[in-house]
C-alpha positions in Angstrom: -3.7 13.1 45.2 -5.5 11.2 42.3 -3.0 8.4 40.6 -3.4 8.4 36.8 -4.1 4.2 35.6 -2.7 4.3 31.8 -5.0 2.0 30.2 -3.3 -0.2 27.1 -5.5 -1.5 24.8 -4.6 -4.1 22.3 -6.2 -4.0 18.7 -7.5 -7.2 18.1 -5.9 -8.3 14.5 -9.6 -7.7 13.0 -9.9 -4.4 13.7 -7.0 -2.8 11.7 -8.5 -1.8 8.7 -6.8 -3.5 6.0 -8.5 -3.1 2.7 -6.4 -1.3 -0.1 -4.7 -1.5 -3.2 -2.2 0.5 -4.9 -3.1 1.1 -8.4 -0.2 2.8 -11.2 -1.2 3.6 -14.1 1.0 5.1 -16.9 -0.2 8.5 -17.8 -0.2 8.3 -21.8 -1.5 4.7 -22.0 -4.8 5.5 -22.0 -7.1 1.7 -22.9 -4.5 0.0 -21.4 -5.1 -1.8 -17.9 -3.3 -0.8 -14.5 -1.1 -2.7 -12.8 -1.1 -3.2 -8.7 1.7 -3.4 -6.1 2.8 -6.4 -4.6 4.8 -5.7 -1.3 8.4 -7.3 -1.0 8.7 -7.9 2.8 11.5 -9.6 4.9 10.9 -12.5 6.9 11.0 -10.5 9.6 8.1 -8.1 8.3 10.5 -5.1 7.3 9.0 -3.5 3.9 12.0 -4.0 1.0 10.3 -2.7 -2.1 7.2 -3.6 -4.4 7.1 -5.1 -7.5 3.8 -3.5 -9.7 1.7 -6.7 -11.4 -1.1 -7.2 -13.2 -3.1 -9.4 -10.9 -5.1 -7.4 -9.3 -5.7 -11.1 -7.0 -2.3 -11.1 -6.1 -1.5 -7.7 -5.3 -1.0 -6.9 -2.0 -3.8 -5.9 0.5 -2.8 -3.1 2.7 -3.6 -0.3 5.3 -3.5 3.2 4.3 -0.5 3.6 6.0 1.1 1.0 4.0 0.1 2.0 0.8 1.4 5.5 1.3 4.6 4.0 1.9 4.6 1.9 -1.6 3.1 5.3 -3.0 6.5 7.2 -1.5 8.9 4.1 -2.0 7.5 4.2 -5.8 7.9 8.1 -6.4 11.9 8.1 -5.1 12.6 4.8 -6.5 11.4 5.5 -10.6 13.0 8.4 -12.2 10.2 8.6 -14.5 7.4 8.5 -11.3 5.5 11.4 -12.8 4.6 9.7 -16.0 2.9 7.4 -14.0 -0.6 8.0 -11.9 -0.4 6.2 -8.6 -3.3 5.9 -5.8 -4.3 4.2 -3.3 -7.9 2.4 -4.0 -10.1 0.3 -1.9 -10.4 -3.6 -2.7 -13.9 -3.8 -4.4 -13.4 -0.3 -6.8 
């Protein structure tokens, strides 16, 4: 008989890849400049809502998986989500 060791590894807080942006841009507005999300979180972490800004600065930096969620909290929050063109975009574009 052979015993299976689960190995846990930790991801060291460096390694999660944390680099995007929401972008929303408003489908017949074309010249005018996009707006970014900005996460509203509880003090306990736990994702509330976003508010969309135009600093791209202060927006919030996010993993994919996060930004998805601000993409799907977006689409079922705004009744009016298809007039709008949201993606998820890394920092430097």
């Amino acid at each position: 008989n052979t015993a299976l060791i689960h190995h846990v590894r930790t991801i060291p807080m460096e390694a999660i890849d944390q680099r995007y942006l929401v972008q929303q841009k408003k489908r017949t507005d074309e010249g005018k400049p996009p707006v970014f999300a900005k996460v509203m979180r509880s003090k306990e972490g736990k994702f509330e809502g976003v508010s969309f800004i135009r600093n791209k600065e202060k927006a919030t930096v996010m993993t994919v998986a996060d930004a998805q969620q601000v993409i799907d909290w977006a689409a079922s929050k705004k009744g009016n989500a298809h007039e709008y063109e949201t993606r998820i975009i890394c920092v430097g574009q």
